[in-house]
KEKE-3310 file (N, C-alpha, C; in steps of 0.2 Angstrom, whole numbers, plus 5000, padded with zeros to 4 digits):
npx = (5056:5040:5033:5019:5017:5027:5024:5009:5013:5021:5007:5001:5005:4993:4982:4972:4980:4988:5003:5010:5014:5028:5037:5031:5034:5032:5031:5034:5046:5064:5076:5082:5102:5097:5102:5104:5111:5116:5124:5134:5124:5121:5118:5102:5099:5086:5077:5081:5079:5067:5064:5071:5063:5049:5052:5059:5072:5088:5093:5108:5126:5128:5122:5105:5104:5095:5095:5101:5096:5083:5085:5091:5078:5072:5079:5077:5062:5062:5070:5062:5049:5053:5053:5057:5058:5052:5040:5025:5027:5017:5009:5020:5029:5039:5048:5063:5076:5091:5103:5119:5133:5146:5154:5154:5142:5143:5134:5139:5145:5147:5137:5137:5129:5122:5109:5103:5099:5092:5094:5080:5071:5066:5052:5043:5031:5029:5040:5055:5068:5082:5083:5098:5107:5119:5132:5143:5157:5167:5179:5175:5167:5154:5139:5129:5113:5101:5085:5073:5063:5047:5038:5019:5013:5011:5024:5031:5016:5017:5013:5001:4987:4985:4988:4981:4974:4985:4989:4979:4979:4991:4986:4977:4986:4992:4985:4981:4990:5008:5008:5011:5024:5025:5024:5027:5025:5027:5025:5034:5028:5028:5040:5045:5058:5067:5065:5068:5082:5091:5104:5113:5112:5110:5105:5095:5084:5077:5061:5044:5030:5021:5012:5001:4998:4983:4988:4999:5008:5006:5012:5025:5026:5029:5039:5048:5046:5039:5025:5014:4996:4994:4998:4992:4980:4963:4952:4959:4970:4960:4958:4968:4963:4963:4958:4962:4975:4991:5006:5020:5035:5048:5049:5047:5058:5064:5061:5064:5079:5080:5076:5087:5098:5108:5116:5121:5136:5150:5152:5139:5128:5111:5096:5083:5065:5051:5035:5020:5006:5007:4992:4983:4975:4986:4992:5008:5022:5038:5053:5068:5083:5101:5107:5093:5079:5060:5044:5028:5012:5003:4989:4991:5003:5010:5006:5019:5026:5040:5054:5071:5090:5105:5123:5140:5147:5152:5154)
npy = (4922:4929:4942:4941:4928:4922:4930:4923:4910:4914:4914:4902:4895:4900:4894:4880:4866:4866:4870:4855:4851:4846:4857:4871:4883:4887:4875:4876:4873:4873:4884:4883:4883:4894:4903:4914:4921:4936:4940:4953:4964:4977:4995:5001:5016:5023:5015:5019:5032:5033:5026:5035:5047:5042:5041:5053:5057:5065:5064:5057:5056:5044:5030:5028:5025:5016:5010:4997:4987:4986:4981:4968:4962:4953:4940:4940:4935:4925:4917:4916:4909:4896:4880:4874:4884:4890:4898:4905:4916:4928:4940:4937:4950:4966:4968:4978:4987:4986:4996:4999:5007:5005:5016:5027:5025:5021:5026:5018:5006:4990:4976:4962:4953:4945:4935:4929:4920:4918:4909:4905:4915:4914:4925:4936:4939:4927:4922:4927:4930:4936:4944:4943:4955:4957:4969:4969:4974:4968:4960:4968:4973:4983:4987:4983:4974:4973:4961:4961:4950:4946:4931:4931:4923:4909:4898:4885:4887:4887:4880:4885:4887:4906:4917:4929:4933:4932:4945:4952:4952:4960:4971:4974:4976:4987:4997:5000:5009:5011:5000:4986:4984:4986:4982:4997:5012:5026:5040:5055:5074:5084:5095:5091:5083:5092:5103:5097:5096:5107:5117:5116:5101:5105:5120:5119:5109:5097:5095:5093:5090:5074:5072:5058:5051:5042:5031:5028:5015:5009:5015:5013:5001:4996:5000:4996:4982:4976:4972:4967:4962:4971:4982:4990:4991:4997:4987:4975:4976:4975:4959:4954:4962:4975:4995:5002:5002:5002:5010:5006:4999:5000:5010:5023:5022:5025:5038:5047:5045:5050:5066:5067:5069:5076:5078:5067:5058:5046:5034:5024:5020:5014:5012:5007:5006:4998:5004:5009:5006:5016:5023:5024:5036:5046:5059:5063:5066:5071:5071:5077:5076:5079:5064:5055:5052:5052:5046:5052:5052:5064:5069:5065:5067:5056:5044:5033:5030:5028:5024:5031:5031:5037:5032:5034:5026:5012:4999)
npz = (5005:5006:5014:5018:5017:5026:5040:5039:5042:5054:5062:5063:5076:5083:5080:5083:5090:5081:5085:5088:5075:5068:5059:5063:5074:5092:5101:5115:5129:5130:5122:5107:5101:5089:5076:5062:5046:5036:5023:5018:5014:5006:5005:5002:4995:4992:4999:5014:5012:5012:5026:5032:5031:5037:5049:5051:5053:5049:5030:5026:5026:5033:5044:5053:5070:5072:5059:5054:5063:5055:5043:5048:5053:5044:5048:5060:5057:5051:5061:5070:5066:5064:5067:5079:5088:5101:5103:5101:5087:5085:5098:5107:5117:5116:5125:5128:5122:5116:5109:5099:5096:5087:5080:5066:5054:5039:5025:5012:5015:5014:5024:5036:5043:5057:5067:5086:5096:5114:5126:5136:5151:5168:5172:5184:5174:5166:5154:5148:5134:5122:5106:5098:5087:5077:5067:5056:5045:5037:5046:5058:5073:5071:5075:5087:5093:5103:5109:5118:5125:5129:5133:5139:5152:5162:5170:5157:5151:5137:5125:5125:5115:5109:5103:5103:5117:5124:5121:5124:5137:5140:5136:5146:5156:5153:5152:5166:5178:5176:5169:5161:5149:5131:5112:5102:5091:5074:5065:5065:5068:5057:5057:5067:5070:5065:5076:5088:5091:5095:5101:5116:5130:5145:5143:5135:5135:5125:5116:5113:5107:5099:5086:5082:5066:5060:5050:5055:5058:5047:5038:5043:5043:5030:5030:5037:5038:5046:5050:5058:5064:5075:5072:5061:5057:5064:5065:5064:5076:5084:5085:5093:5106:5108:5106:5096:5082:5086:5091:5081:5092:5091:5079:5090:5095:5086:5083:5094:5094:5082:5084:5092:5085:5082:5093:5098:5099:5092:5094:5104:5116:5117:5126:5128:5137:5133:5138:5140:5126:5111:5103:5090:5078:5087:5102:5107:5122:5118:5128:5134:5146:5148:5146:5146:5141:5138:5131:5134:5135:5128:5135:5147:5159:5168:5162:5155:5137:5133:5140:5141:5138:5135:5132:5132:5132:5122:5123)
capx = (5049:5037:5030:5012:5018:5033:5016:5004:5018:5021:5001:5001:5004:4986:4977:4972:4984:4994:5012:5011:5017:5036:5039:5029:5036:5027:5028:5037:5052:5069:5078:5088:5104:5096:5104:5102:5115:5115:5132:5137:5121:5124:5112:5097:5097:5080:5073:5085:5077:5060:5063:5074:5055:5043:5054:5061:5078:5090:5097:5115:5130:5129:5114:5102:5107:5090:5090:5101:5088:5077:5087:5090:5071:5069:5082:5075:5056:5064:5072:5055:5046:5059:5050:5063:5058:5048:5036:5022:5028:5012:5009:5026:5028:5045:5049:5067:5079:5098:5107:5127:5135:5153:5159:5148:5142:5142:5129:5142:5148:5144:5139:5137:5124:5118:5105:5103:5092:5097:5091:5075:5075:5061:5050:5035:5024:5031:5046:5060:5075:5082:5087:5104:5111:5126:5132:5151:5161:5173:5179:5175:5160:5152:5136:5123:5106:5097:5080:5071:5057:5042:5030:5015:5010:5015:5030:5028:5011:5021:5008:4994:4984:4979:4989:4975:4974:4991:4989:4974:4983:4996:4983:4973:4990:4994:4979:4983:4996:5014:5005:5015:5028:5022:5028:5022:5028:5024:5028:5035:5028:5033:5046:5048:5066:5073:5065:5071:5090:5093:5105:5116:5107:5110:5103:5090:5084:5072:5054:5040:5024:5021:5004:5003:4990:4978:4991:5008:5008:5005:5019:5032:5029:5030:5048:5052:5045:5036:5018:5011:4993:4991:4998:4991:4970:4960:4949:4965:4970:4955:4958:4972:4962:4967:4954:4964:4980:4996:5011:5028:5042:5055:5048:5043:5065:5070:5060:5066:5086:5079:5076:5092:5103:5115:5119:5124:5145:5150:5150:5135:5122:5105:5093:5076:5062:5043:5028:5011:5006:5003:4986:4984:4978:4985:4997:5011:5026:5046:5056:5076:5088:5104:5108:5090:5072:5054:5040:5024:5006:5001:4985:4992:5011:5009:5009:5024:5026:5044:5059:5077:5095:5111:5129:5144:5154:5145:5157)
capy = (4921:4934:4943:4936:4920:4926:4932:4916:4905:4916:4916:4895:4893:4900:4887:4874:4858:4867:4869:4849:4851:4846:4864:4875:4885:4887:4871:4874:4870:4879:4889:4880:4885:4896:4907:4918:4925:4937:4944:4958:4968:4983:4999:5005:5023:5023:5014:5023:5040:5032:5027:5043:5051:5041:5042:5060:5059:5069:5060:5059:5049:5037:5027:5031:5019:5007:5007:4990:4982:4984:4974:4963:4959:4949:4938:4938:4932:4919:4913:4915:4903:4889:4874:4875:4890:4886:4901:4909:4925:4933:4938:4942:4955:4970:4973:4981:4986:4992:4996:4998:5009:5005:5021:5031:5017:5023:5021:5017:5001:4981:4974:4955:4953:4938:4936:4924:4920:4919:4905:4908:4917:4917:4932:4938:4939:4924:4919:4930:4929:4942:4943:4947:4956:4960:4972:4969:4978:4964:4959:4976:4973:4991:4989:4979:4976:4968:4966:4958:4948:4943:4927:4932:4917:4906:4895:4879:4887:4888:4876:4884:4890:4911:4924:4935:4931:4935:4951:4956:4952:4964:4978:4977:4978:4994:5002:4999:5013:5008:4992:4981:4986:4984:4989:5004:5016:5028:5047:5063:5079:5086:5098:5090:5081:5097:5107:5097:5094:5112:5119:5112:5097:5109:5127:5118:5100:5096:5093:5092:5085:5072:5070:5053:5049:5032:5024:5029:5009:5006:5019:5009:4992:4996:5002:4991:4975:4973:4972:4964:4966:4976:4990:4989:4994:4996:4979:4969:4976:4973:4955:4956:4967:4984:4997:5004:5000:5004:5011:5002:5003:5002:5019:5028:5023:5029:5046:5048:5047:5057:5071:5068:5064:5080:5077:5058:5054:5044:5030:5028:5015:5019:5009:5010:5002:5001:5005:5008:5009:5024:5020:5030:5039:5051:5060:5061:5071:5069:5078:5074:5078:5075:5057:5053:5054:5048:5046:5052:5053:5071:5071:5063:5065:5050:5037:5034:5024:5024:5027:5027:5034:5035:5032:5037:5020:5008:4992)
capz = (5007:5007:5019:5020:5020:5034:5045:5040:5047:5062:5065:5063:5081:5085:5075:5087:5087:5074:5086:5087:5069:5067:5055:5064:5080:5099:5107:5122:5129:5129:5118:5105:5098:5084:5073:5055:5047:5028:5021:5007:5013:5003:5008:4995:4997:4993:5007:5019:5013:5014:5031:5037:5030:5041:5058:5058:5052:5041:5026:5028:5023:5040:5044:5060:5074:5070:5052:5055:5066:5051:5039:5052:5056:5041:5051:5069:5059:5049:5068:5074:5064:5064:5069:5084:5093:5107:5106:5093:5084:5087:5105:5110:5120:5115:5134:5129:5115:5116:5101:5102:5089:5088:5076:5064:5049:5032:5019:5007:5017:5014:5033:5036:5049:5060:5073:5089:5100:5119:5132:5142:5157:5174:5171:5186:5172:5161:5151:5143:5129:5118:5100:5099:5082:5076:5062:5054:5043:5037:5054:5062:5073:5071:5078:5090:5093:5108:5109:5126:5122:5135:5134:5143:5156:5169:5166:5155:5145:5130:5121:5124:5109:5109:5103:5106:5124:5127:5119:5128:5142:5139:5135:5151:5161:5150:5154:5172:5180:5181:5168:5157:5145:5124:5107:5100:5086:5070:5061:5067:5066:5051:5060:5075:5069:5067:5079:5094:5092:5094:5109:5122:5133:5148:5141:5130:5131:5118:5119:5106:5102:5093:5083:5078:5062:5061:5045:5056:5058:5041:5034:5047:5041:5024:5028:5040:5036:5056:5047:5064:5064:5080:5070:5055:5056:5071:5065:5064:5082:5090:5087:5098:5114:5109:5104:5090:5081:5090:5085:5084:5098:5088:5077:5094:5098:5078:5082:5098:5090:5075:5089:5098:5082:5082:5099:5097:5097:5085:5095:5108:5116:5117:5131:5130:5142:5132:5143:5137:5120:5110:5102:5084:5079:5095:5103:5112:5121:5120:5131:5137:5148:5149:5145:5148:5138:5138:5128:5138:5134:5129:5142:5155:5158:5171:5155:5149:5133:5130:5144:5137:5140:5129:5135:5128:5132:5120:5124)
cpx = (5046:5034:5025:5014:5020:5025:5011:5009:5018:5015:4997:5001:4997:4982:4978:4976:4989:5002:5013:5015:5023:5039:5034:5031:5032:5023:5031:5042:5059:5072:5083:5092:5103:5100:5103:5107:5113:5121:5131:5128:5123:5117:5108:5096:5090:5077:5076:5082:5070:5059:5065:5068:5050:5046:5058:5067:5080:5090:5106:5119:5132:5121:5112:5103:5103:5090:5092:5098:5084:5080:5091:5084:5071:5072:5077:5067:5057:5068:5065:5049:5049:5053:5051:5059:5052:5041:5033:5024:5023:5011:5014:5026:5036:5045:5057:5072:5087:5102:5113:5130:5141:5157:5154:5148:5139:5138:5131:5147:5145:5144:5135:5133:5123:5114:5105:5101:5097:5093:5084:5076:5068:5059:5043:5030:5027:5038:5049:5065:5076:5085:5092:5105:5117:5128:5138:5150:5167:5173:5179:5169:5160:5145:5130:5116:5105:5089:5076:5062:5051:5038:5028:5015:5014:5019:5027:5022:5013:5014:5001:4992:4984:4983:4985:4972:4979:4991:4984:4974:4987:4992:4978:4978:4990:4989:4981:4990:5002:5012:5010:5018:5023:5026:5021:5027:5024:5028:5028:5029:5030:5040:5047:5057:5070:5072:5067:5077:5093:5096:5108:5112:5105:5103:5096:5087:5077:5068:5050:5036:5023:5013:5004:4996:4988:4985:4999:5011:5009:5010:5025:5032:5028:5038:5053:5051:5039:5029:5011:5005:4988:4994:4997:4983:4966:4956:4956:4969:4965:4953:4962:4969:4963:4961:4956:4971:4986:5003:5018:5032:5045:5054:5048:5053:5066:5069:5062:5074:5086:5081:5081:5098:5107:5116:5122:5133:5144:5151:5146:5133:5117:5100:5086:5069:5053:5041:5022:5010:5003:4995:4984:4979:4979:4990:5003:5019:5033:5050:5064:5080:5094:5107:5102:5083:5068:5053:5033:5017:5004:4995:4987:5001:5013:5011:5013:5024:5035:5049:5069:5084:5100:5117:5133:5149:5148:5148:5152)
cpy = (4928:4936:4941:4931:4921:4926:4926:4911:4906:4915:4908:4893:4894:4895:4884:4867:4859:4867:4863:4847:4852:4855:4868:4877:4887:4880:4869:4873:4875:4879:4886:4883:4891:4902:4910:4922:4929:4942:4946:4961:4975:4989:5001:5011:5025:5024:5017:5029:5038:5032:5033:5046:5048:5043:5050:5062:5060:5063:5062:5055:5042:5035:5028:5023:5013:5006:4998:4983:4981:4980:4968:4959:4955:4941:4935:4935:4926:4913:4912:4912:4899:4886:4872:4879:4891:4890:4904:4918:4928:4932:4941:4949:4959:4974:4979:4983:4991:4992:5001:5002:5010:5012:5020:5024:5020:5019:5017:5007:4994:4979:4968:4957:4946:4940:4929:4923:4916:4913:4911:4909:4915:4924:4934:4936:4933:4920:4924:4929:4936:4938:4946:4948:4959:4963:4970:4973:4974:4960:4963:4975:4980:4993:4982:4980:4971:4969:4961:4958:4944:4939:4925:4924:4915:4901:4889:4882:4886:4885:4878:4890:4899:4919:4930:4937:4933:4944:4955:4957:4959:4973:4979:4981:4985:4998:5005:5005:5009:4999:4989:4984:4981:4987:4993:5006:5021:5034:5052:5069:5080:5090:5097:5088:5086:5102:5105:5096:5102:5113:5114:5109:5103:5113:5122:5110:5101:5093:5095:5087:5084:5072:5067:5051:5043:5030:5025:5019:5004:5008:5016:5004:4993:4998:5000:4985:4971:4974:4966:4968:4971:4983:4995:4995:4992:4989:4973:4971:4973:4964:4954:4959:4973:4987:5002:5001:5004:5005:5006:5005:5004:5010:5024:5028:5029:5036:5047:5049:5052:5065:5073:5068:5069:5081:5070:5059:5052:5035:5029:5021:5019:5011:5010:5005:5003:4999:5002:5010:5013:5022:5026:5029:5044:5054:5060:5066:5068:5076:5073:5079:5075:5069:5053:5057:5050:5051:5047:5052:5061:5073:5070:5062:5061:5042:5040:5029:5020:5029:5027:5034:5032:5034:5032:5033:5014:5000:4991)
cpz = (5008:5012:5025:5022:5027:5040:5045:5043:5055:5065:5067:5069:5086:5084:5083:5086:5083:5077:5089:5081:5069:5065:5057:5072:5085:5102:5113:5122:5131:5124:5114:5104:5089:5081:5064:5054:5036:5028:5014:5008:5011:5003:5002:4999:4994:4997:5011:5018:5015:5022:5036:5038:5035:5047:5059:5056:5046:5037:5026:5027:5030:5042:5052:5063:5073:5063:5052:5057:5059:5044:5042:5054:5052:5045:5060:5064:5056:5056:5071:5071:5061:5067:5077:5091:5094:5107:5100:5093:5087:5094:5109:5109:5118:5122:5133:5123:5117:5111:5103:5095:5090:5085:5071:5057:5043:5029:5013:5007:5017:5023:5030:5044:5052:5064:5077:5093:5107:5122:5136:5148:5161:5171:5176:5180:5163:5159:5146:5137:5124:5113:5099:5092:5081:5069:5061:5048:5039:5043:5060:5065:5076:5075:5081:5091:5099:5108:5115:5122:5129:5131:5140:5148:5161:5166:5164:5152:5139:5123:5121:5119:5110:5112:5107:5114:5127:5127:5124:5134:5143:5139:5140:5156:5159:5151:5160:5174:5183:5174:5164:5153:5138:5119:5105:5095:5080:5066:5064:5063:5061:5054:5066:5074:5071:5072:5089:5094:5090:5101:5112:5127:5138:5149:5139:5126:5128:5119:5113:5110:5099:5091:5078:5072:5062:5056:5048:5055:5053:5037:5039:5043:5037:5023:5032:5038:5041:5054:5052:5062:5070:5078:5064:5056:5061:5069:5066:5073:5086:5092:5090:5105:5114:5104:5097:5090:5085:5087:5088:5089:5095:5083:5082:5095:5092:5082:5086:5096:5084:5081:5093:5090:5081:5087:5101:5096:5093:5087:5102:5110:5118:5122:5131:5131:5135:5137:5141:5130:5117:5105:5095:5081:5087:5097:5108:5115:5120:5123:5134:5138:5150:5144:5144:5142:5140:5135:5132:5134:5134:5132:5146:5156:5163:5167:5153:5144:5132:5137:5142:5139:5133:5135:5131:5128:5131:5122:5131)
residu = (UNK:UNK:UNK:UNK:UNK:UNK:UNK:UNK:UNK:UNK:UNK:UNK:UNK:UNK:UNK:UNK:UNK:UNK:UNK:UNK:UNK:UNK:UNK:UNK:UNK:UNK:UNK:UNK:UNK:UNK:UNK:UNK:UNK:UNK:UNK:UNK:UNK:UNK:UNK:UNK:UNK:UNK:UNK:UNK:UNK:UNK:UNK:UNK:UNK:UNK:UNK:UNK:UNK:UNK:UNK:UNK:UNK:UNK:UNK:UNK:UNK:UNK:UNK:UNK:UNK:UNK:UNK:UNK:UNK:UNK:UNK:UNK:UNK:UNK:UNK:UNK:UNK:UNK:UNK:UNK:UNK:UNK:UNK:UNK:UNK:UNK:UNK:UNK:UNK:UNK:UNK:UNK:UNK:UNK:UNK:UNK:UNK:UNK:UNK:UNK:UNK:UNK:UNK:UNK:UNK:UNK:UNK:UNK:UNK:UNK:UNK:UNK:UNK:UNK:UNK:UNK:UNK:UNK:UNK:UNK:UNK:UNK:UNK:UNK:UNK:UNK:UNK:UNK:UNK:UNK:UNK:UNK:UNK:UNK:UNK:UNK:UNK:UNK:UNK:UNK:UNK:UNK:UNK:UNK:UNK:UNK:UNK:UNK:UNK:UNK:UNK:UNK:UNK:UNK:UNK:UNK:UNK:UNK:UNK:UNK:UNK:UNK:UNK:UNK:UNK:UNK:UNK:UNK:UNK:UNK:UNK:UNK:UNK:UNK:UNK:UNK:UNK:UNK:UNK:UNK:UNK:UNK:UNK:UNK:UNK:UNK:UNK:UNK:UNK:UNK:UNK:UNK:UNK:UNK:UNK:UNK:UNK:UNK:UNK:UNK:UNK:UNK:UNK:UNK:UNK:UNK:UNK:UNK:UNK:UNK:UNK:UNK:UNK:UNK:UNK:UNK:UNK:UNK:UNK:UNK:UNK:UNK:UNK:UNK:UNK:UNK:UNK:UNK:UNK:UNK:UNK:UNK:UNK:UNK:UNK:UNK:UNK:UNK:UNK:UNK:UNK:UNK:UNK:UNK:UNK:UNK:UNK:UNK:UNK:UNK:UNK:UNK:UNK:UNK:UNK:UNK:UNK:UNK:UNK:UNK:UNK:UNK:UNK:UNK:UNK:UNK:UNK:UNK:UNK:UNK:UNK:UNK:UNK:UNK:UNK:UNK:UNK:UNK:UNK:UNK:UNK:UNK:UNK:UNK:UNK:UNK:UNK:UNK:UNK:UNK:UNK:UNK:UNK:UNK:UNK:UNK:UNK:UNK:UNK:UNK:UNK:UNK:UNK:UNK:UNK:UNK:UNK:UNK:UNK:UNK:UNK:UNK:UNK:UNK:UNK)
# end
């Protein structure tokens, strides 16, 4: 299935009366059993260099902690417009994401993937689930992915028409200090990758500015696949609530690892909360100590966009 389609399906729950429709997903309910599975992925070093170029990292014979997420996504959208699943793609809010790296994962390796979606939780501003993935190796599971998903509203809305409503939602909290978590994303500096992973955490933690350009959005989903239109072109955001396009979380986590990625063990987890969205074109700082980083806003180091830690016991 192509992408457009993939995205016109996921957008079919807006329509009005359209998630009455048996084969189209968002109308309520709880979380069925769903799952996606694709075996004897084998890596294109291509795209692997394409994406190391957008997010920051070297090229190297081991794949960067998220590339898997990305050939996992096609997975989590084909779970997310199943007929099944209770909530409209578009809308959903990326409140969290931990990825698990059992032992370093060669580019030269066939991995057998699934995805599966978790029961709904209570949420203050809504209803949760996460999509769980998982990487193998044979029967070696090598690496995880979790990703914490918000639908905006009060419990039981499920049915109510307006993407755009939810989202706008989303971007008024985020204005707000302390306001709602969102994805975000985009591209490095040209030398930011190598010039923060220099030095012992201690002596010398690493920090940079990033300055993100208007098409970072566009150069992501072209090499992820995540071609949502709030991160695409300020027109196609602004139906959404947001006064420009925003970058992906998952880009703002890659660069954030690109930055840290000769300080990573060889098997790790990485943890990271999104905030506020970064708004492109704009910039932004990274700095980490320790175990620990943020993504902050380069006017105001009060915004954070992205908050996140590593740990060295990934089980």
């Amino acid at each position: 299935m192509s992408t457009l389609t993939v995205y016109a399906r996921a957008a079919l729950p807006l329509v009005p009366g359209a998630s009455r429709l048996p084969f189209v997903a968002g109308r309520g309910g709880e979380m069925p059993p769903l799952e996606r599975a694709r075996a004897g992925v084998r890596i294109d070093v291509a795209h692997l260099a394409d994406y190391a170029h957008v997010c920051g990292f070297t090229l190297r014979d081991t794949l960067p902690a998220t590339y898997l997420h990305v050939l996992a996504f096609p997975l989590h959208m084909s779970l997310m417009i199943d007929g099944r699943f209770p909530f409209p793609a578009v809308g959903l809010v990326h409140l969290a994401n931990r990825i698990a790296v059992h032992r370093p994962l060669g580019t030269s390796e066939t991995y057998d993937l699934t995805v599966r979606a978790t029961p709904v939780e209570p949420h203050p501003k809504g209803r949760t689930f996460a999509i769980v993935s998982e990487g193998r190796v044979g029967d070696e599971l090598v690496w995880e992915g979790t990703s914490t998903m918000l639908k905006r509203g009060a419990k039981g809305d499920a049915d109510r028409a307006g993407g755009a409503t939810l989202e706008r939602g989303a971007k008024a909290d985020a204005d707000r200090p302390g306001g709602a978590r969102t994805d975000s994303g985009a591209a490095l500096a040209a030398d930011a990758g190598t010039a923060l992973a220099t030095g012992p955490a201690r002596s010398h933690p690493p920090q940079a500015t990033w300055r993100l350009p208007e098409d970072l959005g566009r150069r992501y989903g072209a090499v992820s696949g995540d071609r949502n239109p709030i991160h695409l072109h300020r027109a196609s955001a602004r139906l959404f609530g947001f006064p420009r396009a925003i970058a992906h979380g998952m880009w703002t986590k890659a660069a954030c690892l690109a930055a840290l990625e000769a300080r990573l063990p060889d098997a790790y987890a990485v943890d990271v909360a999104f905030r506020k969205p970064i708004l492109l074109p704009g910039a932004a700082t990274f700095a980490a100590e320790e175990d620990r980083f943020a993504v902050r806003s380069a006017k105001d180091a009060n915004v954070i966009h992205l908050e996140g830690t590593v740990s060295h016991e990934p089980r």
